[in-house]
C-alpha positions in Angstrom: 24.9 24.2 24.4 26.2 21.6 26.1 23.8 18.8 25.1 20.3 19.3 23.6 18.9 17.9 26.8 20.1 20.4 29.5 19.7 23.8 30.4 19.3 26.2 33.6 17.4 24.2 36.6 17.6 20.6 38.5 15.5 17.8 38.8 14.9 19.2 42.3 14.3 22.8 42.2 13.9 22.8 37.9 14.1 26.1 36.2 13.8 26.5 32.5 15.7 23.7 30.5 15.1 22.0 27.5 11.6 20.5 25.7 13.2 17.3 26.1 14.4 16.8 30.0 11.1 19.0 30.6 9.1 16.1 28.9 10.6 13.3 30.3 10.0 14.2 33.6 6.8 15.2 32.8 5.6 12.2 31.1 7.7 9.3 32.6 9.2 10.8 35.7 7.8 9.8 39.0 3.9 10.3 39.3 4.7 11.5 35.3 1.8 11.8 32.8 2.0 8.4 31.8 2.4 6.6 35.3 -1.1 7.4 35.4 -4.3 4.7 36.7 -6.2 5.7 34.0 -3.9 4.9 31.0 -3.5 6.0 27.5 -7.8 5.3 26.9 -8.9 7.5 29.4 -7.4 10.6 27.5 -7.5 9.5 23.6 -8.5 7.6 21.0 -6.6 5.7 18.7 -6.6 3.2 15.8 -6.2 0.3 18.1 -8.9 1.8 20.0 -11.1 2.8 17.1 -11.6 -1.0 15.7 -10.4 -4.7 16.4 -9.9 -4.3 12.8 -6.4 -2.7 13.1 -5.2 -5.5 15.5 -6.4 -8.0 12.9 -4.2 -6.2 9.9 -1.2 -6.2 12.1 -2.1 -10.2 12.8 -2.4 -10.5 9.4 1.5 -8.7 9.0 2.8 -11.3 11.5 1.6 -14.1 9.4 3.0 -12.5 6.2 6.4 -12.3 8.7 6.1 -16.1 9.7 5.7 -16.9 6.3 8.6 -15.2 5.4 10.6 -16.9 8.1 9.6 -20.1 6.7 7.7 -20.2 9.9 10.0 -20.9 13.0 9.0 -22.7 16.2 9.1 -19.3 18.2 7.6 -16.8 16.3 7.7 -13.3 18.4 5.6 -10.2 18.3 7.1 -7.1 20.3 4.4 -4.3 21.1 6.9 -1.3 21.5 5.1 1.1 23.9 1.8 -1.1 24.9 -0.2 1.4 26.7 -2.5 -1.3 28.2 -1.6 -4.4 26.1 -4.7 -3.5 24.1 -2.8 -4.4 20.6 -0.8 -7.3 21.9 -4.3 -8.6 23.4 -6.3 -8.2 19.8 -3.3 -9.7 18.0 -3.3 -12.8 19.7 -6.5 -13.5 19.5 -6.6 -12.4 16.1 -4.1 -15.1 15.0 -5.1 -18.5 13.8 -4.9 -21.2 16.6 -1.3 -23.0 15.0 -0.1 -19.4 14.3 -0.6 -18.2 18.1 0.4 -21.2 19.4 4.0 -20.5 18.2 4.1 -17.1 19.2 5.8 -15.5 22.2 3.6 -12.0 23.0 5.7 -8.9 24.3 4.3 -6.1 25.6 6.7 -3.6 26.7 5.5 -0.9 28.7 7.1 1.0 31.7 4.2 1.3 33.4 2.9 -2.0 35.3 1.1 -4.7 33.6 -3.2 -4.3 33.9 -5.1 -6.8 35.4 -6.8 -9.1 33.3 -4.1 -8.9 30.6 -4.1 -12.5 29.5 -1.5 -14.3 30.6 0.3 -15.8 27.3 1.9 -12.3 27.2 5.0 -11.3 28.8 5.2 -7.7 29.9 8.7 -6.7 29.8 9.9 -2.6 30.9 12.4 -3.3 28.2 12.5 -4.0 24.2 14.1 -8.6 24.5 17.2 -8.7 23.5 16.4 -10.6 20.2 13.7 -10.6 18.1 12.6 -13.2 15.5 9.2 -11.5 13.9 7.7 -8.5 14.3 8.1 -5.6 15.9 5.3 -3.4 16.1 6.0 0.6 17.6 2.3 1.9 17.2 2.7 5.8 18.0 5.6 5.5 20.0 8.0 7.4 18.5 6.1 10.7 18.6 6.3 10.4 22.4 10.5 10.4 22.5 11.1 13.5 23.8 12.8 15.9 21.7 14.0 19.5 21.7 12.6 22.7 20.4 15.0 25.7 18.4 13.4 28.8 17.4 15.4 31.1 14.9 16.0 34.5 17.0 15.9 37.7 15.8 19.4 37.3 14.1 18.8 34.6 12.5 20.2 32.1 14.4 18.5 28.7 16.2 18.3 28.6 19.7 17.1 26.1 22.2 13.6 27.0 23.4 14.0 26.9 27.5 10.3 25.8 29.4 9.2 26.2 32.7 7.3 23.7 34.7 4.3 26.2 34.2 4.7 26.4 30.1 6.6 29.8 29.9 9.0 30.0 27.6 12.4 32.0 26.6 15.4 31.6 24.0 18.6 29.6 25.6 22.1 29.2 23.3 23.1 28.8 20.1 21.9 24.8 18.7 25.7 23.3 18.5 27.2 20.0 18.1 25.1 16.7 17.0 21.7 18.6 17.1 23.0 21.4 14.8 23.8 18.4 12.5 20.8 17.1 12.8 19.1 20.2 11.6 20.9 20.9 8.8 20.8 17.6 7.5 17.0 16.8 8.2 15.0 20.3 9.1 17.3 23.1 7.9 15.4 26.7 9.0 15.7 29.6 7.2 17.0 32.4 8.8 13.4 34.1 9.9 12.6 34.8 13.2 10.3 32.5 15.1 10.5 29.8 13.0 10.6 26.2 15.6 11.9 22.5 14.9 12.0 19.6 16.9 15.1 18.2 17.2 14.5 14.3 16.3 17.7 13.0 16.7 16.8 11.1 20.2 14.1 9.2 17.6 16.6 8.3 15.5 18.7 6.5 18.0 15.7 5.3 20.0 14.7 3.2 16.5 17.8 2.2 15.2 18.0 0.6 19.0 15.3 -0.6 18.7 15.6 -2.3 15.0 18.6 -3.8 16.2 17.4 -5.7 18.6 15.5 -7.6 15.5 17.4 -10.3 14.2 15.0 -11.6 11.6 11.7 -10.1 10.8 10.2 -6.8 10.5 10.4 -3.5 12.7 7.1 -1.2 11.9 6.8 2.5 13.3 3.3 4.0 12.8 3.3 7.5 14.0 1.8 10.9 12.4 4.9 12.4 10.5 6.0 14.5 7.9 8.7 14.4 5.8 11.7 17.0 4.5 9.8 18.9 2.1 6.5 18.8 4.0 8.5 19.9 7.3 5.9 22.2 9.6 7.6 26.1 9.7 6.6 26.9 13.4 7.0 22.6 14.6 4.3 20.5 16.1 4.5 20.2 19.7 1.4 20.5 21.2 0.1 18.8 24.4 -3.3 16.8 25.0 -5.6 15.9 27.8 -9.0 14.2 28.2 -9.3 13.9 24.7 -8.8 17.8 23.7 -5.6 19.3 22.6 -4.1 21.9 24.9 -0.7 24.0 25.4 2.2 21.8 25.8 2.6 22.5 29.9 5.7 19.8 31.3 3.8 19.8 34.7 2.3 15.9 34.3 -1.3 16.9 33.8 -0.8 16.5 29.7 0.7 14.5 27.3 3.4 15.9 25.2 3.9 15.0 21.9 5.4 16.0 18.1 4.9 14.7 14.7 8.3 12.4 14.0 10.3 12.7 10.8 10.4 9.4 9.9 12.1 9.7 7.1 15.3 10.7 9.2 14.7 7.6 11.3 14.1 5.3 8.1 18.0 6.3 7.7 19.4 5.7 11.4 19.1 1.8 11.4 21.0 1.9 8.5 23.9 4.4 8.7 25.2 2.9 12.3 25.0 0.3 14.7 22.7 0.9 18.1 24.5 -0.6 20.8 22.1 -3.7 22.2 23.4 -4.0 25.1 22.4 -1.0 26.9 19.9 -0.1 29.5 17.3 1.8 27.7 15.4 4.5 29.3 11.4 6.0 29.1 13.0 8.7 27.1 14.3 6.9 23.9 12.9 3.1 23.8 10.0 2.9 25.8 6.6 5.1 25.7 3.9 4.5 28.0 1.3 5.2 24.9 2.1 3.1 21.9 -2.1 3.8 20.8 -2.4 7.0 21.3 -3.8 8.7 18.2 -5.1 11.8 20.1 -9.1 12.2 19.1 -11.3 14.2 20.8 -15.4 12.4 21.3 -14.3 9.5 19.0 -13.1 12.9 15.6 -9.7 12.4 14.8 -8.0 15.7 14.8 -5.3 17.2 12.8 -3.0 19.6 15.1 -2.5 23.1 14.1 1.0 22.5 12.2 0.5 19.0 11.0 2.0 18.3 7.7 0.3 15.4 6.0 1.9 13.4 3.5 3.5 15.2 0.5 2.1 14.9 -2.8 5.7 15.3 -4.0 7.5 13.1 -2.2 4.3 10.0 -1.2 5.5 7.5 1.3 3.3 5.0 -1.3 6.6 5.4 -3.0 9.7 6.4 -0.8 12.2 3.8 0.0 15.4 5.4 1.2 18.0 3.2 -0.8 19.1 6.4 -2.8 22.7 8.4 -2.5 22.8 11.0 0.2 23.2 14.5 -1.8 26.2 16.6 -1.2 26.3 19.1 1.4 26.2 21.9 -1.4 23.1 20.0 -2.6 21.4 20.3 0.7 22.8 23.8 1.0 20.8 24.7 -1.9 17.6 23.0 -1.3 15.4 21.1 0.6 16.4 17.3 0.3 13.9 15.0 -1.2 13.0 12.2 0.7 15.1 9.1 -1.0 18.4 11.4 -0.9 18.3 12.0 3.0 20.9 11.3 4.5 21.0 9.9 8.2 22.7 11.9 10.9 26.9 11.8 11.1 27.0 11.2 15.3 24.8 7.7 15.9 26.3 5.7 18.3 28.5 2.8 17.1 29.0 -0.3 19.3 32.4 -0.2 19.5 34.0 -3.1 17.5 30.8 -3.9 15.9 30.7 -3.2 12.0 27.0 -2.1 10.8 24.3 -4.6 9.7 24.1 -4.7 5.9 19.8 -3.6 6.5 17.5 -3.7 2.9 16.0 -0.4 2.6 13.3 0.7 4.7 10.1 1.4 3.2 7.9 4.9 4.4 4.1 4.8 3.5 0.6 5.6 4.4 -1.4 4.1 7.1 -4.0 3.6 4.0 -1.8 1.7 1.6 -0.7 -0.5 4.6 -3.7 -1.6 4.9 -5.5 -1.7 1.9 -2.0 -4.2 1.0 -3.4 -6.1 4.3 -6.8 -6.4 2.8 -8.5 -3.5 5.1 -10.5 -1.7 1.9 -13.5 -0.3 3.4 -15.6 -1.4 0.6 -19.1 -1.6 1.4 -20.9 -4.7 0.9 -23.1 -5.7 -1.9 -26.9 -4.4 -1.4 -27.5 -7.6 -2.1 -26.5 -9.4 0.6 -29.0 -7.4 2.5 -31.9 -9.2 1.1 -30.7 -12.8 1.2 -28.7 -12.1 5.1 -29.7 -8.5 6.8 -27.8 -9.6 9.9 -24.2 -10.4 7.9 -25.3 -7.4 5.9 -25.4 -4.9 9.2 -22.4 -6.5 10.3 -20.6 -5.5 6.9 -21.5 -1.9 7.1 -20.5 -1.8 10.3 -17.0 -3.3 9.8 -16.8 -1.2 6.5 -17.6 2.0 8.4 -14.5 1.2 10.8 -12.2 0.6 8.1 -13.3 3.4 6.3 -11.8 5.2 9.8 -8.7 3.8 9.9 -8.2 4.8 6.1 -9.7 8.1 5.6 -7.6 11.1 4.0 -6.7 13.6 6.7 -7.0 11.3 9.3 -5.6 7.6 10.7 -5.2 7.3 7.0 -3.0 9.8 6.7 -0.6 8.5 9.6 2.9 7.3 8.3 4.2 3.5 8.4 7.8 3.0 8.3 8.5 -0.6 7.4 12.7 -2.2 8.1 12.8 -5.4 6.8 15.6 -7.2 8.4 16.8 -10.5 6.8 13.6 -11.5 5.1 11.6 -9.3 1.8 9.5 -6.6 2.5 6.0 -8.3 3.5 3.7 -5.6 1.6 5.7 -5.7 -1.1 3.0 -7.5 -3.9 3.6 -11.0 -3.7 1.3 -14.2 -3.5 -0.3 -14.2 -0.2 0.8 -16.4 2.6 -1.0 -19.3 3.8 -3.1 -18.9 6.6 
């Protein structure tokens, strides 16, 4: 195929093409899913939006960062994808008064900046050219539009073509970078109707991103699996008003797939983004960095989702290992700290690659139990000697308790790229505060 983006159709008059040009238009295009008044709350519900407990772990993170940076006289936090500056809002108020007093607030968002966002935060289209802190891509990355193959009856992957309306039908052969992409990362057995999603525009879209980080941390929280937990039939799926629906690129839905963040763990470090390039909606900016898609306040699991694999638990993975021969990978699936990253990323050209520490994949529950966030509920004691700090313990256990729980916002991966400083969650005396 030429590239994995095009196919039959225009911008005008489109015919079937690629999941990925459908979905851009669709979401960011004009009048585009995301362009709409209502924004990223009015359809679902998310761990910003399920407790100002989640903005006050990632405050907490920023602190750990500061400390780590020895705590400079501009301190920034990025939110990559703000949907309505939601987490960027409960972060700075979350911070202690000399902490946010030092802190330049990012919000970057294509749409336009909400009224009543509070002023100390800048709200930028695109990621600043350098970053000295943390960068924060809450559910971004899982609205990068991507691709779809589907193995045909012969065996082979072909692009899955999409009309405006949802109708679908087989295009060519999967060629080129995308073909390496798939065999490296989500290799399909020859069996008809098996799908992937193609997530090499992820890849690129974070290792842009990462590099715009000169000190600090970058942190992508999206649903994910990994390469031996990889879905057999994919995960796009589409949502709307708080209820999953068929994927339709028409603008009434969102559009979304689990990311392999294990691939992207690797991008940052195999090659150099270019950071001076104009990036688009498609790969560095999503209108819905909260968007945890839960239906009357129930997180769901989409049919499809792979959840964290027992064998290979992002507790654990760093991705600092060798990448395995291509026998190796011929012969098996790869575990998760032998991927190895894509061989087309983009190089800036006569710019040599950052020497990065290894990234770090884990659950959204470890994160934030290693932030303090336990749900532990409070001693029945306390509800004799203060009822009213009692009620409000239970109530701030019950929401932590959400953000945590197995087979749901607990089970969402956090992919953690140090850059210049030690992993913050590693164990370590806390920082001051």
């Amino acid at each position: 195929m030429a590239d994995e983006t095009t196919a039959a159709g225009s911008r005008e008059h489109p015919g079937p093409r690629g999941w990925r040009a459908a979905a851009e238009t669709a979401l960011y295009g004009p009048g585009g899913f995301y362009r709409r008044p209502e924004g990223p709350a009015g359809h679902f519900r998310t761990s910003v939006h399920a407790s100002a407990l989640f903005a006050r772990a990632v405050a907490g993170l920023l602190c750990r960062v500061d400390a780590a940076l020895g705590r400079p006289a501009a301190l920034d936090f990025v939110d990559m994808g703000a949907g309505r500056g939601e987490l960027a809002g409960g972060v700075l108020a979350a911070l202690p008064a000399d902490v946010a007093a030092r802190t330049r607030v990012y919000a970057v968002e294509i749409a336009g900046r909400p009224a009543g966002l509070d002023e100390r935060i800048t709200w930028l289209s695109e990621l600043p050219d350098a970053v000295t802190g943390l960068l924060f891509a809450n559910e971004w990355l899982d609205n990068v539009p991507v691709d779809v193959v589907e193995v045909d009856s012969a065996g082979v992957p072909r692009l899955v073509l999409v009309a405006e309306d949802g109708s679908e039908r087989l295009g060519e052969p999967v060629t080129g970078a995308a073909a390496d992409w798939l065999a490296r990362w989500w290799s399909l057995p020859a069996e008809e109707g098996l799908r992937a999603e193609i997530g090499l525009p992820r890849d690129r879209a974070w290792a842009a991103a990462v590099d715009r980080v000169v000190r600090g941390l970058a942190v992508a929280v999206d649903y994910a699996h990994t390469v031996d937990t990889r879905p057999p039939f994919g995960t796009l799926t589409g949502f709307r008003e708080g209820r999953e629906t068929a994927p339709v690129p028409d603008g009434t839905c969102d559009i979304t797939a689990h990311v392999a963040l294990d691939a992207c763990a690797w991008a940052p470090r195999t090659a150099h983004a270019p950071s001076g390039r104009t990036h688009t909606a498609a790969d560095t900016t999503r209108t819905a960095a909260d968007t945890t898609r839960t239906a009357a306040g129930t997180t769901q699991t989409p049919p499809g989702t792979a959840h964290i694999s027992p064998h290979a638990p992002l507790d654990q993975a760093h991705t600092d290992s060798p990448a395995p021969s291509e026998a190796t990978r011929t012969a098996s699936r790869t575990p998760l700290g032998a991927a190895q990253a894509p061989r087309d990323t983009a190089h800036e050209p006569g710019k040599a690659a950052r020497e990065l520490p290894p990234a770090r994949l884990l659950t959204q529950r470890a994160a934030l139990r290693a932030l303090g966030l336990t749900g532990a509920r409070p001693p029945l004691a306390l509800a004799s000697t203060d009822p009213s700090a009692y009620v409000r313990a239970l109530a701030s256990a019950g929401e932590a308790a959400e953000l945590t729980a197995p087979g749901g916002l607990g089970d969402f991966g956090w992919l953690l790229q140090p850059v210049g400083i030690p992993d913050p969650l590693e164990p370590g005396p806390e920082p001051e505060r």
